[in-house]
BAVEXTOR-578806 format. One line per 3 residues: number of its first residue (from 0); their letters; for each residue x, z, y of N, C-alpha, C. Coordinates in steps of 0.05 Angstrom, whole numbers. Example, Ala and Ser with C-alpha at 12.3 -4.5 7.8 and 13.67 -1.06 7.14 Angstrom:
BEGIN
0	AS	264/156/-114/246/156/-90/264/156/-66 ~ 257/142/-45/273/143/-21/258/157/1
This chain:
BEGIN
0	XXX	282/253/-201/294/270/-221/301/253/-246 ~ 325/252/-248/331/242/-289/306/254/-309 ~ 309/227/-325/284/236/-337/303/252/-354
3	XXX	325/253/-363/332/281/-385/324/301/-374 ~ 329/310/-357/328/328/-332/298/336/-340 ~ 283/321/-323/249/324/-327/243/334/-370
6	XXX	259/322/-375/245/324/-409/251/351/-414 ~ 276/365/-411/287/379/-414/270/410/-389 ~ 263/402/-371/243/424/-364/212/428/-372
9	XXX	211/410/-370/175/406/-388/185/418/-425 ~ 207/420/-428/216/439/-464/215/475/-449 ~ 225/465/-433/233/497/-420/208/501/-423
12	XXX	185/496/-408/168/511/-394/149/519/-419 ~ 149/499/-446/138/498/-466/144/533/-482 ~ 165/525/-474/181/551/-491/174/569/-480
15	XXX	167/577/-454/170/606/-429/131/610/-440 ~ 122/588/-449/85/595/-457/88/609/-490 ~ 106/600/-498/110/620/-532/129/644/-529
18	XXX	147/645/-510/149/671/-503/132/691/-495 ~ 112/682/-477/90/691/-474/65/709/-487 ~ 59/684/-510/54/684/-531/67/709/-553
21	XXX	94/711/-555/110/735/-569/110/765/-551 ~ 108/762/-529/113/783/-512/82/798/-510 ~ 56/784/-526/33/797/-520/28/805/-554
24	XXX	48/799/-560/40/803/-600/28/783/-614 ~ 7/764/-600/-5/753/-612/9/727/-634 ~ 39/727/-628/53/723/-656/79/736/-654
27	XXX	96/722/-671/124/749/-676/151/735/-675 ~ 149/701/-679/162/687/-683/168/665/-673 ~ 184/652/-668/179/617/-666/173/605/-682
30	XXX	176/617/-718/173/599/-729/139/605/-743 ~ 136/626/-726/101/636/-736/87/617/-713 ~ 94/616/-692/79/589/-679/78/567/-681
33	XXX	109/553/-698/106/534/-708/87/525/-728 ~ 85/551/-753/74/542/-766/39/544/-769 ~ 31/556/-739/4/560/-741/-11/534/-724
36	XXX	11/515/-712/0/494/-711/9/472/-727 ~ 10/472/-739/26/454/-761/50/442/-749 ~ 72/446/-749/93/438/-739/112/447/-757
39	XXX	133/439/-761/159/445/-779/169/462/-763 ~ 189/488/-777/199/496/-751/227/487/-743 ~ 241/468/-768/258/456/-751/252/427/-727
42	XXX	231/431/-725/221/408/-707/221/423/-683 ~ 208/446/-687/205/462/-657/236/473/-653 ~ 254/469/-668/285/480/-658/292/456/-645
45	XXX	291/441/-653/302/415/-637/291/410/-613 ~ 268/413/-610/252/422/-580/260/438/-566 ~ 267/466/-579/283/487/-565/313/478/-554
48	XXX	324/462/-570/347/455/-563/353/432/-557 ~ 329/417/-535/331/395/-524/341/362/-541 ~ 339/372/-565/348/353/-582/325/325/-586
51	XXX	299/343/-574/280/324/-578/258/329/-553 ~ 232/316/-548/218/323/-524/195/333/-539 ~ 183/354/-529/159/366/-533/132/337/-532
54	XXX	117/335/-552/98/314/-555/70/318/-547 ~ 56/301/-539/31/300/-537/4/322/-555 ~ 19/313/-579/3/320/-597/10/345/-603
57	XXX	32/351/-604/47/379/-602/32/407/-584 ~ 32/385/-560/14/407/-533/-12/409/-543 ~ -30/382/-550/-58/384/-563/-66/408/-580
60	XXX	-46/418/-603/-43/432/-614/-45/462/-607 ~ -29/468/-588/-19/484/-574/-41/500/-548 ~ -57/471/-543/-89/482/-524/-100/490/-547
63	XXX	-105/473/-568/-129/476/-588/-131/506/-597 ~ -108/511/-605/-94/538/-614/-92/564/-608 ~ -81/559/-579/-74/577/-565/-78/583/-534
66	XXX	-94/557/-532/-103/553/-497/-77/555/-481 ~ -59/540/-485/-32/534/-466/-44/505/-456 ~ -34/507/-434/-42/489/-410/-29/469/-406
69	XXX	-35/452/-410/-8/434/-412/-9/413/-390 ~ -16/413/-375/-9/410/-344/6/428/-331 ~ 13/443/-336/29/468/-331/52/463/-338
72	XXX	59/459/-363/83/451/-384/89/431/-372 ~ 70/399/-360/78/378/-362/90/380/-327 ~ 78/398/-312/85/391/-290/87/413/-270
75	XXX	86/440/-287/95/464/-279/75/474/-259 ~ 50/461/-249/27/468/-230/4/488/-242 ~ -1/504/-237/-27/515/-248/-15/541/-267
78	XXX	-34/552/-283/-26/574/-300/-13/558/-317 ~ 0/586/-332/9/573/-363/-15/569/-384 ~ -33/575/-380/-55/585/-403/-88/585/-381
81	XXX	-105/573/-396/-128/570/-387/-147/590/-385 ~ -167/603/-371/-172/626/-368/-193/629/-388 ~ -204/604/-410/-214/617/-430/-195/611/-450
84	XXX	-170/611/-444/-153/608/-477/-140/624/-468 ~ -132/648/-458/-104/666/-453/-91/673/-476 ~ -70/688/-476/-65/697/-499/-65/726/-502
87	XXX	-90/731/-493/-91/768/-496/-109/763/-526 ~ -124/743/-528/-148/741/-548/-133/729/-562 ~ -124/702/-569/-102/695/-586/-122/677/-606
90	XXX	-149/671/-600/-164/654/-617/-165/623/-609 ~ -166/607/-629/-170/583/-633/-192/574/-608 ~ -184/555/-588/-205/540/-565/-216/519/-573
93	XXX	-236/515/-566/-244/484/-571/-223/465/-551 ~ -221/440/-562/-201/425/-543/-230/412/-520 ~ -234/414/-485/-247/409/-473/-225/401/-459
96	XXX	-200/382/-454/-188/380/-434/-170/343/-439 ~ -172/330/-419/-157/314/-430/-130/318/-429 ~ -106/302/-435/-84/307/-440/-64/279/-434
99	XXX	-64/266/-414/-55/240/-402/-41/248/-396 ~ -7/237/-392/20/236/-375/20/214/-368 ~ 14/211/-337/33/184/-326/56/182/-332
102	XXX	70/165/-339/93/163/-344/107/144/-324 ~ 134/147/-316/141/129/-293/161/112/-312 ~ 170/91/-295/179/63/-298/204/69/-293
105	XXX	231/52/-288/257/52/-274/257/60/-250 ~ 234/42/-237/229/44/-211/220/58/-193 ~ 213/91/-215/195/104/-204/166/104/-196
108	XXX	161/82/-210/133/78/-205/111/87/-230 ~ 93/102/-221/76/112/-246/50/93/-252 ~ 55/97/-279/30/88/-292/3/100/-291
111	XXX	-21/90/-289/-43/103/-288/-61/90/-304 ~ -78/105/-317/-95/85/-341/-122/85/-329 ~ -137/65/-335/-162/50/-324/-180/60/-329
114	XXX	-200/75/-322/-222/82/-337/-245/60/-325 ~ -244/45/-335/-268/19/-319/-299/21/-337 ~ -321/2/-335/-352/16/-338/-353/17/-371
117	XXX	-332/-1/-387/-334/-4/-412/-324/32/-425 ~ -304/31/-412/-289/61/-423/-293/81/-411 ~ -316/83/-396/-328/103/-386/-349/111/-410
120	XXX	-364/92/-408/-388/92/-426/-377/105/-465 ~ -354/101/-455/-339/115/-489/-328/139/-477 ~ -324/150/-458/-301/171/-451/-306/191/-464
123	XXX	-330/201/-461/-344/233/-479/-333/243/-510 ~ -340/219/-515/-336/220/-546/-302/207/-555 ~ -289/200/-533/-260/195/-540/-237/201/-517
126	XXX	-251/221/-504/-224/232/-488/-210/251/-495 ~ -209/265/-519/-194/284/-535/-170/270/-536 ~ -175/235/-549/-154/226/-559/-131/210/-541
129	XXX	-108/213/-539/-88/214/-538/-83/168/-530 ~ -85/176/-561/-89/144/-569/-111/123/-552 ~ -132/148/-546/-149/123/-536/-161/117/-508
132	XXX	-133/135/-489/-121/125/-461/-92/109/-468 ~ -85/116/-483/-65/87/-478/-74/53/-495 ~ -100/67/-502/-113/33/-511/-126/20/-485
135	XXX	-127/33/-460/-134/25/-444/-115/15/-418 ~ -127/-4/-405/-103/-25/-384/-99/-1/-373 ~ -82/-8/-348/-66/15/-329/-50/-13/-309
138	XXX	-52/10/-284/-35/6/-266/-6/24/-251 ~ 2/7/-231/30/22/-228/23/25/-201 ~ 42/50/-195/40/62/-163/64/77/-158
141	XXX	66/79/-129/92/93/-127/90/113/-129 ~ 105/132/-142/107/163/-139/91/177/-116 ~ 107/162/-96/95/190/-68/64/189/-72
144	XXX	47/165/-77/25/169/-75/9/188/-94 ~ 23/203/-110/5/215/-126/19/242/-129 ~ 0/268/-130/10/288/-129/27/300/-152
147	XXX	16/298/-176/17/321/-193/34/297/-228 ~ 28/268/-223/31/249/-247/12/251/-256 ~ -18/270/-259/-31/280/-275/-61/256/-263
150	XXX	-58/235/-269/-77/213/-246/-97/195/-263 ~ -111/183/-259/-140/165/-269/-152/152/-246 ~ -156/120/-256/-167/103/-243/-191/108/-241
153	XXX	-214/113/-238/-235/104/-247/-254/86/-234 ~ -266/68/-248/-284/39/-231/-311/59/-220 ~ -321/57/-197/-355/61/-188/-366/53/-204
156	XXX	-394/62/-207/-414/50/-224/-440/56/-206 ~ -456/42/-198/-479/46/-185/-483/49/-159 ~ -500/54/-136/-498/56/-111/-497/84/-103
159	XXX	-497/105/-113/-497/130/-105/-480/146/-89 ~ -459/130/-84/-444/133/-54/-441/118/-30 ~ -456/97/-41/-455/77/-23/-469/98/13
162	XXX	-453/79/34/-440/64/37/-400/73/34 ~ -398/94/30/-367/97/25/-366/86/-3 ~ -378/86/-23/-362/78/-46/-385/51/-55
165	XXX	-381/33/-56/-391/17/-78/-385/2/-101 ~ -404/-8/-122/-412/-18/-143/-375/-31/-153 ~ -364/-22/-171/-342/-34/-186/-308/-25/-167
168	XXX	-316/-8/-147/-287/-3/-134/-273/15/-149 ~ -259/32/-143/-237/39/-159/-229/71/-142 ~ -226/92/-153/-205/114/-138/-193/132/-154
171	XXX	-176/129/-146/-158/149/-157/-150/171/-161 ~ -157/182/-179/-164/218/-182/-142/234/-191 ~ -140/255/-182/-122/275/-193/-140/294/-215
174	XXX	-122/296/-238/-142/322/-245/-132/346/-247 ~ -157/367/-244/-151/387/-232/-149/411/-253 ~ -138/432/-259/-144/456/-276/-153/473/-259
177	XXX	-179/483/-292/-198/504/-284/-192/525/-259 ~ -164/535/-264/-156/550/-244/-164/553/-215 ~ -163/523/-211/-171/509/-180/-201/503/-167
180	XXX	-217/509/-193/-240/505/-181/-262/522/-166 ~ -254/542/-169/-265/556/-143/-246/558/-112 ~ -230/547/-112/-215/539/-96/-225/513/-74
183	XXX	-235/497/-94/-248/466/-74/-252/469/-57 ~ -247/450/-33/-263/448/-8/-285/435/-6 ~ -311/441/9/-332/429/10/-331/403/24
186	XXX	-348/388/16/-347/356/22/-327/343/13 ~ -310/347/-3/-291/326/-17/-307/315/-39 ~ -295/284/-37/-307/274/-65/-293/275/-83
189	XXX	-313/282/-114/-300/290/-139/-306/270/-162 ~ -298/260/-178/-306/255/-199/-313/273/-228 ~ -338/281/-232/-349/310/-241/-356/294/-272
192	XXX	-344/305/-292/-353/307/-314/-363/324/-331 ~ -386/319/-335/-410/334/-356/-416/326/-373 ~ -418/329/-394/-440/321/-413/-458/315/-412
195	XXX	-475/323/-393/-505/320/-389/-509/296/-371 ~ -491/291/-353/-490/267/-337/-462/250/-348 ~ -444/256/-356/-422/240/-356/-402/244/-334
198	XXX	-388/214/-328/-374/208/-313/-394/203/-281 ~ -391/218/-254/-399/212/-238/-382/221/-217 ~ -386/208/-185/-367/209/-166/-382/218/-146
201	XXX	-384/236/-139/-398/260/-115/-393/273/-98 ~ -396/280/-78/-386/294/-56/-391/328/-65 ~ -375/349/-68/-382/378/-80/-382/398/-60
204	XXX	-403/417/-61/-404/440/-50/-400/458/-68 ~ -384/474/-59/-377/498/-82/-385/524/-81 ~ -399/529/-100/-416/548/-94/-407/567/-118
207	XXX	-392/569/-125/-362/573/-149/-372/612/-154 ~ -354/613/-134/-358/640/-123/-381/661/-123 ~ -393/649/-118/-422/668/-94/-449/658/-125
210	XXX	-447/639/-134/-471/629/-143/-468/625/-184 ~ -428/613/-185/-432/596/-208/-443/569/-210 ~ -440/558/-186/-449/531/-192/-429/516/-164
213	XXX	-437/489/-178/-423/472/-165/-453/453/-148 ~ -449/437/-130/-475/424/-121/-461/393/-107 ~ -472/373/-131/-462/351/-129/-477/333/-110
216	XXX	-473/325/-89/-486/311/-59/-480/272/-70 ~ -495/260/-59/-482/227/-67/-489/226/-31 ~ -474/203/-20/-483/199/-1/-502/174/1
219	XXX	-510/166/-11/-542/152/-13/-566/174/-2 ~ -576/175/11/-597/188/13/-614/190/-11 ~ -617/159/-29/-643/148/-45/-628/169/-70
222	XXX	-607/183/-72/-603/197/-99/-603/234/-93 ~ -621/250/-107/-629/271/-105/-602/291/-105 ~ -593/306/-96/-568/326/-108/-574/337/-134
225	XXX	-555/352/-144/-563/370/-171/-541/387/-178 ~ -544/406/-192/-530/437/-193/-515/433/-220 ~ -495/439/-217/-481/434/-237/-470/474/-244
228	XXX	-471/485/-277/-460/508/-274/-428/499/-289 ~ -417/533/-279/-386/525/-285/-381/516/-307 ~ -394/524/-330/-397/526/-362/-405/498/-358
231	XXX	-411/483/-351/-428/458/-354/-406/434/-343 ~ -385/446/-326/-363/417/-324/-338/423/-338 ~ -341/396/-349/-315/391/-368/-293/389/-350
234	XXX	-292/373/-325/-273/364/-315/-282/361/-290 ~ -251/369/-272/-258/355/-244/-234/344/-239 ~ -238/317/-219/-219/311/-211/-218/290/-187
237	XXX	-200/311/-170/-203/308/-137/-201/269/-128 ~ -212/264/-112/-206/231/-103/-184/236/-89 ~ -159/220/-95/-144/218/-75/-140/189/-65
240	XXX	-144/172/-73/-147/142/-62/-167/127/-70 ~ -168/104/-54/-203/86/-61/-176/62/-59 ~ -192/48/-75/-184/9/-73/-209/-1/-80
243	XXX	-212/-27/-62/-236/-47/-65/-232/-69/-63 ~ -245/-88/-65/-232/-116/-72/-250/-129/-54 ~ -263/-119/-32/-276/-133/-11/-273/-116/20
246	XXX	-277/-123/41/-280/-112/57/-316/-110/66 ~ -325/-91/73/-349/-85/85/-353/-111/110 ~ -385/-121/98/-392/-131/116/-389/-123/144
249	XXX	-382/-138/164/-386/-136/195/-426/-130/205 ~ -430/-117/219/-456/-114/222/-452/-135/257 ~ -458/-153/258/-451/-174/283/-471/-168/304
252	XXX	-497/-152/291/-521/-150/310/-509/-122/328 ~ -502/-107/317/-496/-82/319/-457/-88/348 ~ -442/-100/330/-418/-117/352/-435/-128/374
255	XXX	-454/-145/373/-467/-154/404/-471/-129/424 ~ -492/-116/415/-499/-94/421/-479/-75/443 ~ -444/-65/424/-437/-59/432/-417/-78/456
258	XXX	-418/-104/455/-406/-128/470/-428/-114/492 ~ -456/-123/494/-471/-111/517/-459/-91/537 ~ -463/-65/519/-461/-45/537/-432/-40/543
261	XXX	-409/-56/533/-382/-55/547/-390/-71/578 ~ -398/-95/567/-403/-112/592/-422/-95/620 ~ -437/-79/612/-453/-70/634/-433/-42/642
264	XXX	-420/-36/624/-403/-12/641/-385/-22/660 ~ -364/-58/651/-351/-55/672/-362/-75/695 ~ -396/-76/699/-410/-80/720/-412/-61/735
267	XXX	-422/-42/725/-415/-17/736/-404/-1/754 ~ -375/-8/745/-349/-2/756/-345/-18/780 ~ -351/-41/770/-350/-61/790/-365/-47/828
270	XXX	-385/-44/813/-399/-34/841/-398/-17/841 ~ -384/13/829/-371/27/848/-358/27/856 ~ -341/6/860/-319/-1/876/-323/-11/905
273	XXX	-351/-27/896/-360/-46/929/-374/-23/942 ~ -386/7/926/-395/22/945/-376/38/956 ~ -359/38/944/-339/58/952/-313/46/975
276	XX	-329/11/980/-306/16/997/-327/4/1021 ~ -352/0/1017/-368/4/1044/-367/29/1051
């Protein structure tokens, strides 16, 4: 898609969430939404009229405000509005969401920003900001591989998936809106953020539904599960790729082994052949 093209629908869709917004009362104007997030309202006409692109900080505003979704806006997936910001209530949300655009290249290839052990260990206290995922490295990927543009690297930390995931690898997450999370499938791995634990990468049972909780599995045996409630995750976001920078040891005792019992099967065979033709 042309990126005018793309800029110019991600304005649309901006606009179809303040229509929204006017069609429930909870304001009267464009220029009464402009000005209740601080915005000029000839800034938001030029938005209206493709003269300019709807901003980061603009949308920030716009969750904070009014609970508009801006994964929605940015990529038309999910509601327009988060199911604790709707606009039937029309009150100010806390901002709990990050707000990253991959952005693509000439080539079509998107950018993805790093979350490695240094900028993990900061994420809590600086993933609001805008600024302080693009202070961080990033990589490029092709389009097809990623669903939504809406993507994050993040490095392993610890053995608690081992043997599928270990110490310093990398996967690539989609993130997901609230919408979707009673939706999950069980046994996919997630990268689950809490407060109480942070950043962690776990296999989820969803217990969404039936219970209000989520139940985070590691595949280490040596690490306990634990219950996560819905109120209690900030974020989820599905694994859709792993990269590692080694390959898994060969287990060679375990290859003999199976060298053995190939070799005795086609002994085996062998002599059913000499009985079968006495």
């Amino acid at each position: 898609m042309p990126e005018n093209q793309y800029k110019n629908l991600v304005n649309e869709r901006f606009f179809e969430c303040i229509n929204m917004l006017k069609k429930s009362k909870i304001i009267h104007s464009d220029r009464e939404f402009a000005q209740s997030i601080d915005v000029s309202p000839s800034n938001l006409g030029d938005i209206k009229a493709n003269r300019r692109s709807v901003t980061l900080e603009i949308l920030n505003r716009a969750f904070q405000r009014f609970g508009v979704n801006s994964a929605y806006v940015i990529t038309g997936k999910g509601e327009a509005f988060h199911h604790h910001g709707t606009p039937e209530d029309g009150k100010p949300k806390p901002a709990t969401e990050v707000i990253v655009v991959a952005t693509q290249d000439t080539e079509g290839n998107v950018t993805v920003p790093l979350i490695n052990h240094k900028a993990a260990a900061n994420y809590l206290s600086g993933y609001e900001s805008q600024e302080w995922f693009e202070a961080q490295e990033s990589i490029h990927l092709p389009n097809y591989m990623l669903k939504d543009g809406l993507c994050y690297a993040v490095q392993v930390s610890g053995d608690s998936m081992e043997p599928t995931l270990s110490e310093d690898d990398w996967v690539i997450c989609r993130l997901l809106d609230k919408s979707e999370y009673r939706y999950i499938d069980d046994g996919n791995a997630y990268v689950v953020v809490s407060e109480e634990r942070g950043i962690q990468v776990k296999r989820v049972k969803n217990r969404l539904q039936q219970y209000g909780t989520i139940r985070c599995l590691s595949d280490n045996p040596k690490h306990e599960p634990y219950e996560l409630a819905e109120n209690q995750i900030l974020q989820l976001w599905k694994v859709e790729w792993h990269l590692r920078s080694h390959l898994p040891e060969v287990n060679f005792e375990l290859d003999d082994i199976q060298g053995k019992l190939t070799s005795m099967a086609d002994e085996m065979r062998k002599l059913q052949q000499k009985l079968g033709a006495v």
